[in-house]
C-alpha positions in Angstrom: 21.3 -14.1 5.8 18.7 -17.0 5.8 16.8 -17.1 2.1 13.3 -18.1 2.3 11.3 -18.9 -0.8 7.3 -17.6 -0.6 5.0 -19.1 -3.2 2.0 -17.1 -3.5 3.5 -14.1 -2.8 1.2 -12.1 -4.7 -2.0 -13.8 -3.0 -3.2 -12.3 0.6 -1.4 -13.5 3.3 1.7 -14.2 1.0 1.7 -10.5 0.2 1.8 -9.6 4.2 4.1 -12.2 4.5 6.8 -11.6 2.3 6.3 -7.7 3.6 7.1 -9.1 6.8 10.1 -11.1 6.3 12.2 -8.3 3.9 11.2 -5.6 7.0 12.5 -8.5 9.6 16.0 -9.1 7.4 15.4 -12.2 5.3 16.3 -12.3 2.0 12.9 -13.4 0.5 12.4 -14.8 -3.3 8.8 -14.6 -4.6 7.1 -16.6 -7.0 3.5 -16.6 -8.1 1.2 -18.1 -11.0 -1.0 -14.8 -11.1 -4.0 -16.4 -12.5 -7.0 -14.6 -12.7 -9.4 -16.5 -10.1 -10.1 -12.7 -9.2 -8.8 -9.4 -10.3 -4.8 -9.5 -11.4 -4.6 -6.2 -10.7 -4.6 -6.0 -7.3 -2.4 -9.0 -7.0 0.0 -6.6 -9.1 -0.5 -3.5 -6.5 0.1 -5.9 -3.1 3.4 -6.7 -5.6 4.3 -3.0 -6.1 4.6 -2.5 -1.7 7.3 -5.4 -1.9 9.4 -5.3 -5.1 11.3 -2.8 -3.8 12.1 -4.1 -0.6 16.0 -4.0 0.3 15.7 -7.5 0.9 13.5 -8.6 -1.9 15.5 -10.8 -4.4 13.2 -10.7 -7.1 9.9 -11.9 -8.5 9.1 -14.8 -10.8 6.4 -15.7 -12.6 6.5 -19.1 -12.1 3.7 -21.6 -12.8 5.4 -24.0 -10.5 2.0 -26.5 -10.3 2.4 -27.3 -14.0 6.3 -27.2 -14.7 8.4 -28.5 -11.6 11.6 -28.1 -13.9 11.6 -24.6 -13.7 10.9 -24.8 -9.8 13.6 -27.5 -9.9 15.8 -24.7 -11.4 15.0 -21.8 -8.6 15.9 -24.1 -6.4 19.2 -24.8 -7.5 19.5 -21.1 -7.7 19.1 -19.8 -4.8 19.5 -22.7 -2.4 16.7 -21.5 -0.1 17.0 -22.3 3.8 13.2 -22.1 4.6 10.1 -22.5 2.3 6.4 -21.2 2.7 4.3 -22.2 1.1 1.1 -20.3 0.6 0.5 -20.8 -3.3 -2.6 -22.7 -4.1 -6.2 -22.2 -5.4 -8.3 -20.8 -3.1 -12.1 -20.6 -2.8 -14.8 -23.5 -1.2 -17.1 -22.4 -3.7 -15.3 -22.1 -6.4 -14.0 -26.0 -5.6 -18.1 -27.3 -5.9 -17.4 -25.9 -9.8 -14.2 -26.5 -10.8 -12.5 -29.2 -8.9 -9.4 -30.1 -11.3 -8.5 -26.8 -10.4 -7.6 -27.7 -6.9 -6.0 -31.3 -7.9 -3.5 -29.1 -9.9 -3.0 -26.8 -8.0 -3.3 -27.6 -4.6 -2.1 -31.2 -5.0 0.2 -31.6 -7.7 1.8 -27.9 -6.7 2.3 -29.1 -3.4 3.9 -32.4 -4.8 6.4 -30.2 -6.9 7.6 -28.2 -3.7 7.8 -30.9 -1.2 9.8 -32.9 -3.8 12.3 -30.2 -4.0 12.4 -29.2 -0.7 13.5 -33.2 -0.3 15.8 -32.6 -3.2 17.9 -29.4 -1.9 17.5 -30.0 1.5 15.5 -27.3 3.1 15.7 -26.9 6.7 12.3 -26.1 7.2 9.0 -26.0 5.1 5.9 -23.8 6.4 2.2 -24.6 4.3 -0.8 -23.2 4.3 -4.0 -25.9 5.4 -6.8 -24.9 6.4 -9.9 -24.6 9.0 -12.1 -26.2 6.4 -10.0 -29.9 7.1 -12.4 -30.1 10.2 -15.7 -30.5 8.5 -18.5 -30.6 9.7 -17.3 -31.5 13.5 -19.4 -30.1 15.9 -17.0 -30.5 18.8 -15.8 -26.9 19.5 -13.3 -25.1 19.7 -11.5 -27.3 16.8 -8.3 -29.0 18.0 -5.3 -30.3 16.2 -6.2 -33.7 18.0 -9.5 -34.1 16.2 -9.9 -36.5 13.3 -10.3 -34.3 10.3 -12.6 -37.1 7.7 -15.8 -35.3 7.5 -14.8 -33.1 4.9 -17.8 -30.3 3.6 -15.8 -29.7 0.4 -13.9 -30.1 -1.8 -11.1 -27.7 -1.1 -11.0 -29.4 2.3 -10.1 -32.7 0.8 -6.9 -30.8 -1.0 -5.8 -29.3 1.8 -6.2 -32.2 4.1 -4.4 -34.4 1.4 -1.3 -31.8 2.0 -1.0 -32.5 5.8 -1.0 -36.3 4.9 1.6 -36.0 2.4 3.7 -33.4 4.2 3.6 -36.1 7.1 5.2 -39.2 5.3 8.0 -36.9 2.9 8.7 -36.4 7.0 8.6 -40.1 8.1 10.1 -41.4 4.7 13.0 -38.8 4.0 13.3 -36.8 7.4 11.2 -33.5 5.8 10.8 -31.0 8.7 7.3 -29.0 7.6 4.6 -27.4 9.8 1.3 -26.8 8.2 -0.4 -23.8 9.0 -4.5 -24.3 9.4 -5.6 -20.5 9.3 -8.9 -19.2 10.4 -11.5 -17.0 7.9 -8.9 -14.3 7.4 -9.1 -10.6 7.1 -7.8 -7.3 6.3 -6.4 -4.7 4.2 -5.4 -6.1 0.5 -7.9 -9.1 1.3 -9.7 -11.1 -2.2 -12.4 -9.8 -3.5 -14.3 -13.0 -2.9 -14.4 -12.9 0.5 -17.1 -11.7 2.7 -15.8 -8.5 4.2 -14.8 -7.4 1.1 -18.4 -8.6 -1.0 -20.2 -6.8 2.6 -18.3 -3.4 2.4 -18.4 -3.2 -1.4 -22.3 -3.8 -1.5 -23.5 -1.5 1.4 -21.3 1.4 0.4 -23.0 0.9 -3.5 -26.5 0.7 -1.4 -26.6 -3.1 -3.0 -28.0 -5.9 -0.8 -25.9 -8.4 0.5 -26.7 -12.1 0.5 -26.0 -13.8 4.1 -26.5 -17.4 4.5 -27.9 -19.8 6.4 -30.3 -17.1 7.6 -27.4 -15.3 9.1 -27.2 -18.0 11.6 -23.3 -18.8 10.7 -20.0 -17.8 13.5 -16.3 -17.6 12.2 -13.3 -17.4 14.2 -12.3 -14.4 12.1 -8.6 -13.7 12.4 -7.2 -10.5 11.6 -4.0 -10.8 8.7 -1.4 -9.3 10.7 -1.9 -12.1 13.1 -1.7 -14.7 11.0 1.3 -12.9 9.5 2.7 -12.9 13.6 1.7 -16.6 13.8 4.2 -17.4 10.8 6.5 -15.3 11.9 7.2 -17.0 15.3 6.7 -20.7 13.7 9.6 -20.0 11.1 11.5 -19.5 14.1 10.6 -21.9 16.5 12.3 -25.7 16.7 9.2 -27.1 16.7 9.4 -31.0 14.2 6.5 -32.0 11.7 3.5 -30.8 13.6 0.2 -29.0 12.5 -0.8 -25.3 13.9 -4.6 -23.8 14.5 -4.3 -19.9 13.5 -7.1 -18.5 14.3 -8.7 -15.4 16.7 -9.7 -17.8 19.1 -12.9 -15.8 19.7 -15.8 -16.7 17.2 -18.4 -14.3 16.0 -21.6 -14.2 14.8 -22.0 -13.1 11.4 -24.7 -11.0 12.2 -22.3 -9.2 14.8 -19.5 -8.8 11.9 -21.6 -7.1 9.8 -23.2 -5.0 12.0 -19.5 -3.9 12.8 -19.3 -3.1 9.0 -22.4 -0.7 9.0 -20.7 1.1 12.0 -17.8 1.5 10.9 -19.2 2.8 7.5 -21.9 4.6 9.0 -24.3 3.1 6.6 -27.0 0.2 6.9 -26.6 -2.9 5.2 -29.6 -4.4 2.9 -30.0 -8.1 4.1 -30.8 -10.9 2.2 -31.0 -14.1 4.0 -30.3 -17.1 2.0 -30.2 -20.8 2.7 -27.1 -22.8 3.6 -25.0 -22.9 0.7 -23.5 -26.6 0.0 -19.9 -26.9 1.2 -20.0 -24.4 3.6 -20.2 -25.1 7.6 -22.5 -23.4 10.3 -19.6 -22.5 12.6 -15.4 -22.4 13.1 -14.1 -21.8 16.3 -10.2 -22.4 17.3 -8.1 -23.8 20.0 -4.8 -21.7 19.9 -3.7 -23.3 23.0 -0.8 -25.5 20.8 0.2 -21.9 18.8 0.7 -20.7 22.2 2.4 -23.0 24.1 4.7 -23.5 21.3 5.4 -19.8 20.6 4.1 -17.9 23.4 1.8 -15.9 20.5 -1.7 -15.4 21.1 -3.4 -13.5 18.1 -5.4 -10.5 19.5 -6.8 -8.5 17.1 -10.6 -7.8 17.6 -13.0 -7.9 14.4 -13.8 -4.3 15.5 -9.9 -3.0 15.3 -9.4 -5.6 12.1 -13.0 -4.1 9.9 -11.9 -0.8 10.8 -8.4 -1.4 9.8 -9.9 -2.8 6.4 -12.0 -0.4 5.6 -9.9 2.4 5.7 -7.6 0.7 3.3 -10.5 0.3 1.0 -11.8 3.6 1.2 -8.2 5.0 -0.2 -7.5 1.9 -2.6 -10.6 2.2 -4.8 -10.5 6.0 -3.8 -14.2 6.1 -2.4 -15.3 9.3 -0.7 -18.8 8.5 2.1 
């Protein structure tokens, strides 16, 4: 049975993710610095739907970005045949504040698994970049062949800095990784910080919410169980060293997201327009085509389906009656 190692597992898409792999017949191990960039608790609840799993080793409180030995030791452990990696510190804004946060994490983490990966031989390392690497590029949709070295933030520079250094540990000691650049994701169990969960939270408590750029901004907003698909069919592919677009495809307004909130919620949202906030970009849009041609997966979920989807699951979480 082929033993995958998940960092992050307690984080968003690592939660759906190691769900995933236990219900497809991995043996999964877990590990996870639960810090408290936002609420712990619900990091501990997405835990609770996966402890139990038949084929859930365990969970470890690891802080693997400060203390590689101990990673070094979980390694030699369990010997894992596949690693993703979808532990870091997340957040553009949250980068314009406290940027040694992201060298530790994001840079120096990422040093400590690709060095043991090297060490004990792991066939095959997944990673988690990002849409933010492509900056303030105005050719759309993004592509995989585009230079990425107009970086809007600061959390782009990390995560661009993990693509470089995934690509020589390939060239210099034969590495096999994929990095994974996902696309404004979305759904049930999402952070708090995010903007479908900030939207639905305010207009349910009749609290206006702050939209930026005059609400003249598009995402390719891509639904979680996509992404989760994506990974899923990359683990398995044959595919050598190469860097993945996961994204909808299909951008959207802002505007037209929200307005898919209020619908869904039966309730009208109080708008605040705000300026462009520094860091952030006007638009993301995604070509898939390499995703597809690779795996033959096309993510489909529309932002209707994936609101409606979340909102149900925060209606029951936080027990909210309309």
């Amino acid at each position: 049975m082929t033993k995958i190692l998940v960092t992050g597992c307690a984080g968003f898409i690592g939660f759906h993710v190691s769900k995933m792999l236990c219900d497809n017949g991995y043996q999964v191990v877990g590990i996870d610095n639960m810090n408290d960039y936002y609420d712990v608790q619900l990091k501990k609840d997405r835990l609770q739907k996966v402890i139990y799993e038949e084929n859930y080793i365990g969970f470890d409180d690891v802080d693997f970005f400060k203390n590689p030995i101990r990673l070094k030791h979980l390694f030699e452990d369990y010997k894992f045949d596949k690693v993703i990696h979808l532990g870091a510190q997340a957040g553009v804004r949250h980068s314009l504040e406290h940027p040694q946060d992201y060298i530790d994490n994001n840079i120096t983490g990422f040093l400590n698994i690709i060095e043991c990966c090297k060490k004990y031989d792991v066939k095959k390392l997944l990673y988690a970049s990002s849409s933010s690497v492509y900056g303030h590029h105005v050719d759309m949709p993004f592509s995989e062949d585009q230079p990425c070295n107009i970086p809007a933030n600061f959390y782009a520079v990390t995560k661009k800095c993990n693509e470089g250094m995934a690509y020589s540990y390939n060239r210099l000691y034969g590495l096999n990784s994929i990095g994974l650049r996902f696309f404004t994701v979305y759904g049930p169990w999402g952070r708090p910080d995010m903007a479908l969960f900030l939207f639905t939270k305010a207009i349910i408590e009749g609290k206006p919410i702050d939209v930026y750029n005059n609400g003249d901004m598009s995402r390719d907003f891509t639904y979680v169980d996509d992404i989760v698909e994506g990974i899923k069919e990359l683990l398995i592919t044959d595919c050598q060293n190469n860097i993945f677009n996961i994204g909808c495809g299909r951008p959207s307004q802002l505007m037209t997201f929200i307005a898919e909130i209020e619908n869904k919620l039966g309730m009208p949202a109080i708008i605040n327009k705000m300026p462009m906030q520094p860091g952030d970009i006007k638009s993301t849009y995604c070509d898939t085509s390499r995703l597809e041609l690779e795996t033959g997966y096309k993510p489909t979920t529309t932002i209707k389906e994936g609101i409606s989807k979340f909102v149900d699951w925060y209606l029951e979480y936080y027990g909210v009656e309309l």
